[in-house]
C-alpha positions, 0 to 999 in steps of 0.5 A: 106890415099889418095886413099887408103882403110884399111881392119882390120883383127883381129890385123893387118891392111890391106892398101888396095890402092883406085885407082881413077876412070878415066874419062874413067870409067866415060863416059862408066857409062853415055852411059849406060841405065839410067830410073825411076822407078816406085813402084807398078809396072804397066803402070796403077793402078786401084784403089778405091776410098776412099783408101790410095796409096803410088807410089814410083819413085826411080832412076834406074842409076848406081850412083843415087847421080848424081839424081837431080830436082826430081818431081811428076807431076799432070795430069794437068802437076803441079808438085804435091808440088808447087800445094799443096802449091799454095792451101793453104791446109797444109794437102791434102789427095796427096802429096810427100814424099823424102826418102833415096837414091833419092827415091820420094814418091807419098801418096794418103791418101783417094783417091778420084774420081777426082784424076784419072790419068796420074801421071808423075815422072821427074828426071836430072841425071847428070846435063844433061839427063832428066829421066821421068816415068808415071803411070796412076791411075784408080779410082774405085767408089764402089757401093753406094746407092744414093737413096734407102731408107731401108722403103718404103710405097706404098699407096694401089691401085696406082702405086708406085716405089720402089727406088733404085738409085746406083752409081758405076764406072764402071756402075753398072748392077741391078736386084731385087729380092722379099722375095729372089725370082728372078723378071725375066724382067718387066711384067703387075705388075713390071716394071723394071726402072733404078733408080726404080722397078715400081709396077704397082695398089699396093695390100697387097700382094706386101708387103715384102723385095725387094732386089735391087741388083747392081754388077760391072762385070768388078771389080766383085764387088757385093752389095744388099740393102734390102728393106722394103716394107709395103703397106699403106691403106687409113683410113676409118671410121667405120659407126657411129651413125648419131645422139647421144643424151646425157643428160645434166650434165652427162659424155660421150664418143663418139666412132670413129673407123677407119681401115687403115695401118699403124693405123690412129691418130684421131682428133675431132673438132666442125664443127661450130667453126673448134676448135680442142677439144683435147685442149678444157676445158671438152674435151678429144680425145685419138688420138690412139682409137678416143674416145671424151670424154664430161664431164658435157655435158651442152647445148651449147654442142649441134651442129655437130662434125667432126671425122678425121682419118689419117695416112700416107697413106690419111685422112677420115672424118665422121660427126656426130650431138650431141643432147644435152638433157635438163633435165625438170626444173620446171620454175613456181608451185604457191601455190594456196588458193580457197574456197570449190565450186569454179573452180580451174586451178593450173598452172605448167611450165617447161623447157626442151629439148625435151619439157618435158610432165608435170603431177600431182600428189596428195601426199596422193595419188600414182597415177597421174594424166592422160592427159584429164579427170580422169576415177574416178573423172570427175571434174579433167581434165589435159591439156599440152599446148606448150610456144613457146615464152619462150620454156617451157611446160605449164601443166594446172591441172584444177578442178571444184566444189572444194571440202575439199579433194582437199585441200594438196599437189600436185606435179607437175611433169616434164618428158622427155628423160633426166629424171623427175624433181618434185616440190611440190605446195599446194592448200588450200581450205577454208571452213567454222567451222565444229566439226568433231575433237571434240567427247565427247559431255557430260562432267562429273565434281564432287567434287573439279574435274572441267569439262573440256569442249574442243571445236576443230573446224576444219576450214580454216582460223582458226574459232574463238570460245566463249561460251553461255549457251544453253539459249543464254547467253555469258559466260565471265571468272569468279571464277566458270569459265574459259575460256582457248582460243579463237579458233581454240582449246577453253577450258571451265573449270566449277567448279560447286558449285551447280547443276546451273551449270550441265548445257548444253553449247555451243561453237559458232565457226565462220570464213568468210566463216561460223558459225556452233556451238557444244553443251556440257552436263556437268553432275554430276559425281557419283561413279558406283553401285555395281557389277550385278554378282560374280561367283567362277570359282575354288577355290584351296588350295591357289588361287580362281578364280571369274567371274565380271559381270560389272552394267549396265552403261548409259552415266555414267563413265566408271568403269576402275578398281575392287577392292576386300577385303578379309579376314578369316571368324574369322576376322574383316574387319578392318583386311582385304587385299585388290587387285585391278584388271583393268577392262581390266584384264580377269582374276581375281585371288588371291593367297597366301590363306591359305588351309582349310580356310573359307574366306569372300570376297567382292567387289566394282568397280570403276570409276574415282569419286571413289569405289562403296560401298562394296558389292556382299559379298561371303564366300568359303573355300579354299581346303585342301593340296594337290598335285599341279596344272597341269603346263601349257605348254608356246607354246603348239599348238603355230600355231595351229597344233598337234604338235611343230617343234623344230628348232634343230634336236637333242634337244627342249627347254621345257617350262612352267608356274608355278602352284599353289603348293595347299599349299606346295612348289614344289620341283621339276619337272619331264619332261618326254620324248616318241617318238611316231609313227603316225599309222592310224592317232592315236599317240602311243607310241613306247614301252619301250623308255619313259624317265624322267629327274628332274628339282630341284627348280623352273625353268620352262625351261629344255633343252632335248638333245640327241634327234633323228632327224626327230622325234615325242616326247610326252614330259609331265611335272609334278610338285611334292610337299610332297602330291605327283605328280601334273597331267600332262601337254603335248606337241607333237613337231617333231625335224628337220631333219640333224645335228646340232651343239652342243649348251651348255645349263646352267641346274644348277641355273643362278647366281642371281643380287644379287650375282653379286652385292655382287661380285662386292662389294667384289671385290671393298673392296678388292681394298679398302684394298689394296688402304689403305695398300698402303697409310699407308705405303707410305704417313702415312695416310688412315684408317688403319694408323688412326687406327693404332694412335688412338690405342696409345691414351687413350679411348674417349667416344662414341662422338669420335666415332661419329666424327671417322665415320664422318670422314670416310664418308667424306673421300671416298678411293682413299686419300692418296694425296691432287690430289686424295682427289680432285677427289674424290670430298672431299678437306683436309686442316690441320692448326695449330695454338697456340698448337692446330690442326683443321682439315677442312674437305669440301665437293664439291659440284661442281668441277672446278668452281672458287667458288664451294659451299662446306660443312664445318666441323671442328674437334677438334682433341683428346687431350691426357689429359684423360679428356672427351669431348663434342662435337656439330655440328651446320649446317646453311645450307651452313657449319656445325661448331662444338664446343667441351667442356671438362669435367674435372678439369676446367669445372663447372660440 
């Protein structure tokens, strides 16, 4: 459209004519103010380093198009684009940016401090004028920390400075501050530097929080660092013991203890060989307490150590000397053999750390021995001597005039701080034959009875023994004698066949040191005489009592038993009973006599020859019935005392012996109970508080219940028969004071063995039963099937019992299967063969051997053919085999 211009309003078309500038026009735009400018406004820009600026330089010109060579140069003078790309560096944090409407844009995108400046804009407008605008960048270094670590350690008692470096443009200003209080200026303690507050002879009080503060007036910036300060002490050691001793073998634990801040890490090391023994085999250090820890300390351990405590703050040292105790170990104890009368040294060496002192001991004794001469035998004297060639302790035990009882074991001992240490040595001492072993010196032999002549001699070395008659004469072994060894024990047995040979004899016995002999009288043995007294003590309706007084004897047997016949008067002695009482026996008693009876008694002691000839014959009547005897009372005056305690306090266990019944049984007993009171040192009975209780049958113990604690009881037992009430028998007892808990007591009769076998039996046929019920229903086998079958068959005679009994006992329940016959130690084999059966029935005798002995039967089972049968078991002793005939229409009979 030319110069023109169209406006479109709604439907209609305004042609608006554009009229071309004049160069008039132009000229007047050119003489007016053409400038840059630059965004943010202001000559200079003061900003922080490490931030993002955008300057934006854009044209001030009537036609910005005119705008042309648009540049941002550097302080340097190097236009900003041709610097980035002469560098190299692809993504500087500076560089332009071209925008819409002749607009260049400087970016800074993390600015740093070199970058401060004088940047220049530059643009031609028109070709021809030269534009130009500056802005100075101010960088701002904020507050940093360049050396202000947050921990800080002052070593107590010396100087210290606290660090706090600051960097910050404009220069910062510092000041302190401690646990927020204000430090105003140095003073004798603080001294404040420039990087630095200097604490001047460090003590515990300085620890806490140093606040160093650093501000910027100019930018008003502020920043505070907080600063731990902890003051560090040196470690020191505890004093410790300068020596410790420990026993070889054992585990111990050596103690270091240190103070210091912050806590100090232990080592330990052996001073001689500067090894580090936390590392060592057997050693242990626990860094933290400083415990050494030694186990099995063996003596090479033995030597100096070094306990080192440090920590950040210094080191500290302690030594200390271990001693390493050996426990004794006995080195050298012989055996030693000397004869009676001589002079002995026994000779005992031990080793140990510290050397050990060394005594004796004899073993049959518990005193030892004391160094020097003993206070009650001077013949003994004990001496320690030290071998310090080999290290050892020497114990000389030396004993003069050796004597028989010095002869045993003896024990040396060794002793020190680490224990005792014993082994044990023999002294023989020799001496010659003696018979102090051998007692009886007269022998007595009879008929078919051999004297034995035993000769012990006592001796070291064993004595060697032979025999001689008193007349000199050797014996030698014959068919009237026989010589059983030959020392230290002989034995002479003689079988005398005439008076030639109650003789006297001698044993000899003899060793190198001696002969000594013994003599032995072999007498003739004889049977005793008769008694020298026969007294009746009591005589009762049933029982008698009598009093032996044994004959005299003189070298002669020991009588060892009394044999007594008796018999009623009307009576022949061929009819007599006879009783036996040893000599030991006191009492010599006999009952179940008949009452009202004469009886003849007589007597006749004994010896190992035989009874006398009976003698001392006594006739005495037996009284008539009547009540029983007094039972006795088991534990009356048990201690001694008037009365029994019972160990409960409400009841009291009474017990008695059985008495005599005097011709009729007892039927019961009557046990009655009375508390009693003690008034003026008499017993009485408190009246009206007695009572009786029955014990039926034979029993002789009644538990009494019910009781009053702390109580005295008369308790009286009587026994009744049908003459009457027997005269008491009585015990006092006192029950225990408190309360007890009730004990359940059985009164009735006690079940007997003989009921529990018969239970038992019972219970066993039972299971039998059962067993067999089971087996006839299961396996068509067992006695009850058996039975059953052999009702179906025809009668048999009494020899088909017999074989049905044999068959029982050989097969003991359980047998249903061959596995249970087999335990039961009974095999069943069933054969069959040509129309008839044999049933082998074998017993073992042993079990799972390959070739058990066994029993043998065969049994020909029953025909049903009505005819009768016998049957004949032959045994060989290893099986028995039956053979059966019939009796019938084919037999001869």
């Amino acid at each position: 459209m030319n110069a023109e211009s169209s406006v479109c309003i709604s439907f209609l078309c305004i042609y608006v004519l554009r009229v071309p500038t004049s160069r008039t026009q132009q000229l007047s735009y050119s003489n007016a103010s053409e400038s840059l400018e630059i965004l943010p406004s202001g000559d200079i820009q003061s900003r922080s380093i490490g931030s993002s600026i955008i300057l934006t330089c854009r044209p001030k010109v009537e036609n910005p198009s005119l705008i042309s060579h648009m540049e941002w140069v550097d302080p340097q003078n190097r236009v900003i684009d041709d610097a980035i790309k002469q560098s190299g560096n692809a993504k500087s944090t500076m560089y332009t940016e071209s925008r819409a409407g002749n607009i260049l844009a400087l970016l800074f995108t993390n600015l740093q401090e070199e970058q401060g400046g004088k940047y220049t804009c530059r643009a031609t407008y028109a070709n021809t004028e030269k534009l130009e605008k500056s802005v100075t960048i101010d960088t701002i270094v904020s507050i940093a920390w360049d050396d202000a670590p947050l921990n800080q350690y002052p070593i107590l008692g010396e100087d210290f400075n606290i660090k706090c470096k600051v960097r910050a443009r404009p220069s910062p200003s510092v000041d302190w501050l401690k646990n927020g209080d204000l430090i105003t200026g140095s003073n004798d303690h603080y001294i404040i530097d420039t990087y630095a507050l200097k604490l001047k002879k460090v003590t515990e009080d300085d620890d806490g929080i140093y606040t160093c503060r650093a501000s910027v007036p100019t930018t008003g910036e502020l920043k505070e660092r907080n600063i731990r300060v902890e003051v560090h002490i040196k470690p020191v050691i505890e004093e410790l013991d300068s020596t410790i001793e420990i026993v070889e073998g054992e585990t111990t634990d050596i103690v270091c203890k240190a103070r210091g801040k912050p806590p100090p890490k232990f080592t330990w090391v052996k001073s001689i060989t500067h090894q580090d023994l936390s590392t060592a085999d057997r050693f242990a250090v626990n860094k933290d307490t400083g415990v050494m820890s030694i186990r099995n300390v063996n003596r090479e351990d033995d030597g100096e150590y070094q306990c080192t405590a440090a920590n950040a703050a210094g080191t500290a040292n302690m030594n200390i000397r271990l001693n390493v105790i050996v426990k004794p170990k006995i080195m050298e104890f012989i055996n030693k053999t000397i004869p009676v009368s001589r002079d002995l040294e026994i000779i005992c060496k031990a080793f140990g750390r510290p050397p050990p002192e060394i005594l004796f001991r004899k073993h049959t004794s518990e005193k030892r021995f004391v160094l020097g001469g003993q206070p009650n035998d001077d013949r003994i004297i004990l001496e320690n001597h030290q071998d310090d060639r080999n290290g050892e302790t020497v114990g000389i035990l030396t004993i003069r005039n050796v004597i028989r009882t010095d002869d045993g074991l003896y024990e040396c001992i060794g002793k020190n701080k680490g224990g005792t240490s014993y082994k044990n040595g023999h002294l023989t001492v020799e001496f010659p034959p003696s018979f102090e072993a051998t007692d009886n010196r007269t022998v007595f032999a009879w008929d078919k009875h051999p004297g034995n002549l035993t000769c012990i001699a006592t001796s070291i070395p064993n004595a060697t023994i032979e025999w001689r008659l008193f007349g000199g004469q050797r014996l030698e072994s014959s068919p009237q004698i026989e010589i059983r060894g030959n020392g230290p024990i002989s034995s002479l047995i003689v079988y005398p066949m005439d008076n030639r040979f109650f003789n006297t004899y001698k044993c000899i016995a003899s060793n190198i040191h001696g002969t000594k002999e013994r003599s032995f009288v072999l007498k003739e043995g004889r049977r005793p005489g008769q008694l020298s007294q026969v007294r009746i003590v009591q005589m009762t309706a049933t029982t008698v009592s009598f009093d032996l007084v044994l004959p005299p004897q003189q070298d002669e047997l020991p009588i060892r038993r009394i044999s007594v016949q008796y018999k009623l008067s009307d009576q022949g002695w061929d009819k007599a009973l006879n009783r036996t009482w040893t000599v030991a026996n006191s009492t010599y008693i006999l009952e179940r006599l008949e009452p009202e009876r004469n009886y003849d008694f007589r007597f006749a002691p004994g010896n190992e020859v035989g009874l006398a000839n009976w003698g001392n014959q006594i006739t005495e009547s037996t009284q008539p019935k009547s009540r029983p005897e007094i039972p006795k009372m088991r534990n009356q005056n048990a201690h001694g005392g008037e009365y029994e305690m019972s160990p409960f306090s409400n009841q009291y266990e009474v017990a008695w012996l059985l008495p005599p019944d005097n011709g009729e049984p007892i039927t019961h007993f009557e046990i009655t109970y009375c508390p009693l009171k003690r008034i003026a040192g008499e017993w009485e009975e408190v009246p009206n508080s007695c009572k009786t209780e029955i014990e039926k049958g034979q029993r002789t113990v009644y538990w009494l219940k019910f009781l009053s604690a702390d109580t005295y009881y008369k308790i009286e037992v009587r026994a009744r028969n049908v003459f009457g009430l027997s005269e008491p028998g009585f015990i006092r007892i006192k029950t225990s004071r408190g309360q007890d808990p009730p004990v359940v007591h059985h009164q009735g009769t006690l079940i007997t063995s003989g009921a529990i076998i018969g239970i038992v039996v019972a219970v066993l046929v039972v299971i039998i039963i059962v067993i067999d019920v089971i087996c006839c229903c299961a396996q068509k086998t067992g006695i009850i099937f058996y039975m059953c079958e052999r009702s179906r068959r025809k009668p048999v005679d009494e020899e088909d019992a017999k074989l049905g009994s044999l068959y029982g006992w050989r097969f003991p329940l359980p047998y249903c299967d061959q596995k249970m016959a087999n335990v039961a130690g009974v095999t069943a084999i069933q054969d069959s063969d040509s129309g008839k059966s044999t049933i082998r029935l074998v017993k073992h005798t042993a079990i799972d051997e390959k070739e058990p002995l066994r029993e043998e039967k065969k049994i020909t089972p029953i025909i049903d053919s009505g005819l009768r049968r016998e049957t004949s078991i032959t045994f060989d002793g290893k099986r028995s085999i039956s053979k059966t005939g019939f009796i019938g229409k084919d037999s001869a009979v």
